[in-house]
N, C-alpha and C positions, 0 to 999 in steps of 0.2 A: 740273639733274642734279648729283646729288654731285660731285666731283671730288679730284682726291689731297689737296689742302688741309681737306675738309671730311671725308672718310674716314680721314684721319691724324690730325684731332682727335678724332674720333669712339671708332679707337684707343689713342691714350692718355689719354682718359675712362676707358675699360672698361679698360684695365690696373690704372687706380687704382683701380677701385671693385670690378670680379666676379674679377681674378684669381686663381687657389688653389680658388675656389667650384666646389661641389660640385652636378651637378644633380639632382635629387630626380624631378622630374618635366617633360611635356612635353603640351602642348597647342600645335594647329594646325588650320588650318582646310584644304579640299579645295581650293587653290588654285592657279592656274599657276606661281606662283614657284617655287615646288619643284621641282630634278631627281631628287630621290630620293626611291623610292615613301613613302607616308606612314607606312606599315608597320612599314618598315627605320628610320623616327627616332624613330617612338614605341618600337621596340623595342632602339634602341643606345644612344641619347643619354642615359637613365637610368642614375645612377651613375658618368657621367663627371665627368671633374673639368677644370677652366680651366688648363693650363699655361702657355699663352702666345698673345698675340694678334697678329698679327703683318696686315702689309699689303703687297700689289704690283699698283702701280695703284692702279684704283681699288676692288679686290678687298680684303675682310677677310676675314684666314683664323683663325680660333679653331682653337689645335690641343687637343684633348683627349686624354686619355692613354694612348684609342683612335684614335681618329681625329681627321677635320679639318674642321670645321663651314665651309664657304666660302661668304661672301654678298656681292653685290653691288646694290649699295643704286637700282640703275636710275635714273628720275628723279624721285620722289618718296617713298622710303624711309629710316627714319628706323630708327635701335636706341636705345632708352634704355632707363635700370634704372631700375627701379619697388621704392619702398620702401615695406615694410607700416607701417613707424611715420612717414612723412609722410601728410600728409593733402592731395588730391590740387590741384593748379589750380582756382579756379571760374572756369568761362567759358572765354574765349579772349580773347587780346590783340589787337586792329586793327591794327594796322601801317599805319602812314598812306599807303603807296605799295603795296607788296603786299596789300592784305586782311586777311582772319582768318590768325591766326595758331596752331599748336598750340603750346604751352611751359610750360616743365617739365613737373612732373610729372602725369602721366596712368595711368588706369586701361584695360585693355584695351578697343576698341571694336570696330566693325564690322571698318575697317580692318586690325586685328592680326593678323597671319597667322603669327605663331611665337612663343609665351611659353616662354620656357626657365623654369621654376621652380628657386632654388636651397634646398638644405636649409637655409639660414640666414633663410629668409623673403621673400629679395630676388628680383625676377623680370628675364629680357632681355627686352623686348618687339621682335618686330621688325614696325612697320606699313608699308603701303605701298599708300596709296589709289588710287595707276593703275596696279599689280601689274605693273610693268614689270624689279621686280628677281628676282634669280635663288638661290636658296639649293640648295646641292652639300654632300652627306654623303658624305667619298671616307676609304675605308679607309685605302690606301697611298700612302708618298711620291709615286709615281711617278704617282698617276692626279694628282695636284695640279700636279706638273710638266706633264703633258699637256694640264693644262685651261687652263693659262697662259703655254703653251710660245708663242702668238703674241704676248707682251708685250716691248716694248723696252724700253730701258734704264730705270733706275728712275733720277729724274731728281736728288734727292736724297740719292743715295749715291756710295761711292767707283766704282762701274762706269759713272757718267758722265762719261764722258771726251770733249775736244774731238775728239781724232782717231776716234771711235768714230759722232759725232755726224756726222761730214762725211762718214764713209762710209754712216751710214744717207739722208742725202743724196741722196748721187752716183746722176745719172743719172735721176731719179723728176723727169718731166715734167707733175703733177699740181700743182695748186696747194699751196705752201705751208701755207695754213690746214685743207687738206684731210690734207694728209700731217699734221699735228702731231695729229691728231682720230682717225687710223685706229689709233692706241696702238702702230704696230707697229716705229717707229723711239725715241719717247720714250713711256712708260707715263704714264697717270694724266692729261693735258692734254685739257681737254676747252671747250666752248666760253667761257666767262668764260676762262678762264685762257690759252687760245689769242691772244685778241683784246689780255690786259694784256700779254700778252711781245711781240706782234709791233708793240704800240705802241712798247712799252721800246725795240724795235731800230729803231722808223722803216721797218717793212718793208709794203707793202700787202697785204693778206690772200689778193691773189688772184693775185700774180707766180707762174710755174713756179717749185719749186722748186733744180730744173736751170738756172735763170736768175738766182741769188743770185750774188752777186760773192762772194770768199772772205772779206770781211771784215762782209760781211753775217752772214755766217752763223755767225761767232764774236762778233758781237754778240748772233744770237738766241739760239746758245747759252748764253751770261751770262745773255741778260734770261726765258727760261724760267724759270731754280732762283730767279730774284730773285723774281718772277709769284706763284711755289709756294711759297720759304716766307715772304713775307711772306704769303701766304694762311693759312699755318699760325699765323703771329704772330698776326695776329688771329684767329684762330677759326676759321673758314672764312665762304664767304660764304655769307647768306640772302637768296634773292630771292624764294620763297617758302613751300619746306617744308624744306630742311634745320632741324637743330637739331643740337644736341651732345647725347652720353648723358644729360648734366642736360636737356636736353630745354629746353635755352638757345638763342637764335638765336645764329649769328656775329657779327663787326662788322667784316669785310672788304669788305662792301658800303660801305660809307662813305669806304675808300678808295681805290677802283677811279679807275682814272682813264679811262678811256673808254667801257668794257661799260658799256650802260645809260646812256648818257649822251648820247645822241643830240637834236642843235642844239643841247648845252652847250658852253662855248668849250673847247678845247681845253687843260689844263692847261699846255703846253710853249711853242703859239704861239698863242693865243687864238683861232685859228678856230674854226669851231663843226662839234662832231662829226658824220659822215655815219652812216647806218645800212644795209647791203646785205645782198646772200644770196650767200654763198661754201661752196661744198661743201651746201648744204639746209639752212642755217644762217644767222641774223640774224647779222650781223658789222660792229662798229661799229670804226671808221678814223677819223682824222685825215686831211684829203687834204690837207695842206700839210706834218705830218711823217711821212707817209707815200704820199709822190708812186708814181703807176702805173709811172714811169720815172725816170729820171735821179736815182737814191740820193745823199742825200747821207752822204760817207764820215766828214764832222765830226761827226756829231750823235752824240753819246757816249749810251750807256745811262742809265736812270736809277736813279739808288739806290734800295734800301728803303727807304731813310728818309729822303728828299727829301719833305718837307711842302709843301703846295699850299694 
């Protein structure tokens, strides 16, 4: 599933390439991603123009100079621009550990469930082959605020704050890796990026939260924005259907240091990584830097840019 890293690249893709664009026209198909009738987007969305693109969470919000195009890329959706004067991918690329691959550029297919058409030629495709994402046409500010009024803090900006962090905290006797995943203390972390920050802090995926020691939890704090944007530095991660608006894979999978890595040695103390289910979730741990019990208070976080 996308996550803030892959949705924030995604973002400043389409900043640089559709912003100012004017939409001409709209095709879409009868599908459940859609919360607004088909009606109301074939009948609004023409004639709007791209202001500004904007993201919270794992939410992209296109605001148009009527309204506010909000989509959520679920776990296999993808938006790239489609241009009339490239000519398009042949085939598909294998990926020697994930499969077939879709990348760059593509023409619409079964999959495609929203072509934004621009008056300039260029198109938004938005596909999404297990139709698990969500697309919201909301008039006014306020209805965008209500659709996202369950989101916490955005983790990547100045309103994440340590003291903000340790009160969304306080008192939440669920598991850690569960609380980081339900969006409603920190936006945007979802399970790859869950798994890299609680490595970074030495924390095991499955302690109560309520049961962090205080220095735990200004260590996870650090190692979350570390987790994020180094996910953003590289691109975001491909494990199997992300791509960026070039309809390019990421290459943050390459250097994840636990997710997916399960009986590789451990990057920090060479044991070899475990893989469990925490919160209905594959959750891959270190059980040596990341003991059930007894934390240890030395182990410092690890940098972005610690090479392995």
């Amino acid at each position: 599933m996308p996550e803030l890293p892959e949705v924030e690249t995604i973002r400043q893709g389409l900043r640089g390439q559709i912003l100012g664009a004017t939409i001409r026209d709209v095709e879409l198909t009868g599908c459940r991603i859609f919360q607004t009738p088909a009606e109301l987007l074939l009948e609004r969305l023409p004639q709007q123009q791209l202001v500004e693109i904007d993201r919270r969470g794992k939410f992209l919000i296109v605001r148009l100079n009527r309204d506010r195009l909000v989509i959520h890329l679920g776990m296999t959706g993808q938006l790239t621009v489609w241009y009339p004067e490239r000519p398009d991918s042949e085939g598909f690329l294998r990926h020697p550990v994930t499969g077939l691959q879709r990348v760059r550029q593509h023409s619409a297919d079964k999959h495609t469930h929203l072509q934004l058409h621009f008056e300039d030629g260029r198109s938004l495709l938005f596909r999404d082959p297990r139709k698990f994402g969500k697309c919201h046409l909301l008039e006014k500010e306020s209805e965008l605020t209500a659709l996202l009024a369950h989101l916490g803090m955005e983790p990547l900006s100045d309103e994440y704050t340590l003291p903000a962090f340790l009160n969304g905290l306080k008192g939440r006797k669920t598991s850690i890796k569960a609380l980081l995943l339900n969006q409603r203390v920190v936006a945007g972390v979802g399970n790859i990026y869950a798994d890299e920050a609680l490595f970074q802090a030495s924390i095991h995926p499955s302690r109560r939260a309520n049961r962090l020691r205080r220095y735990e939890k200004e260590r996870l704090f650090q190692a979350i924005r570390l987790a994020l944007e180094k996910g953003v530095t590289y691109g975001g991660t491909t494990l199997r259907d992300y791509v960026n608006s070039d309809g390019r894979e990421g290459g943050n999978q390459d250097e994840l240091l636990v997710y997916g890595r399960t009986e590789q040695p451990c990057p920090r103390c060479g044991v070899r990584i475990e893989k469990i289910v925490v919160a209905q979730r594959g959750t891959h741990f270190c059980p040596s830097c990341q003991p059930r019990s007894r934390p240890n208070p030395n182990v410092a976080v690890l940098s972005q840019n610690v090479a392995y």
